[in-house]
C-alpha positions, 0 to 999 in steps of 0.5 A, a space after each residue: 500500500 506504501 508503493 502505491 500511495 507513494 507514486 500516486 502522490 509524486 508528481 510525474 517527472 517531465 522532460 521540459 525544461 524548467 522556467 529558470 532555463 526557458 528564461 536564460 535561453 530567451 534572454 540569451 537568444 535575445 543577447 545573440 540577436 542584438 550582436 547580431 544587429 549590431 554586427 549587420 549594421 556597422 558592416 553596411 556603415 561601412 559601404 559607400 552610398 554608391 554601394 549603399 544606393 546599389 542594394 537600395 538603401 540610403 544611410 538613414 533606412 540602415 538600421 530599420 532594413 537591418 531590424 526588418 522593418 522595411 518592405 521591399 518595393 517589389 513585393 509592396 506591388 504583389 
């Protein structure tokens, strides 16, 4: 009767992780997206505004493309 009385009032281990690690790996994915940005923009600060106009850019929409904040033109039309 112990063994039965035992496992039924244990709660069933699971295999997820626990709330602590969820909040570390958001918060770590978040810390690695913002290098990322960051790494991103200052490489295209570093183009010409010829080469900027060529991907069709100007200097001021650098951080906005980056972010993902831009539409295309061509798929506006769509």
């Amino acid at each position: 009767m112990s063994a039965i009385l035992s496992t039924a009032l244990r709660p069933a281990v699971t295999k997820r992780p626990g709330a602590s690690l969820r909040i570390f790996t958001a918060g770590w994915e978040r810390v690695a997206r913002y290098l990322v940005h960051r790494a991103a923009i200052a490489s295209l600060r570093e183009l010409d505004d010829h080469g900027l106009r060529d991907i069709g850019l100007a200097r001021s929409q650098i951080e906005a493309a980056v972010r993902g904040l831009m539409t295309s033109p061509r798929r506006a039309r769509i």
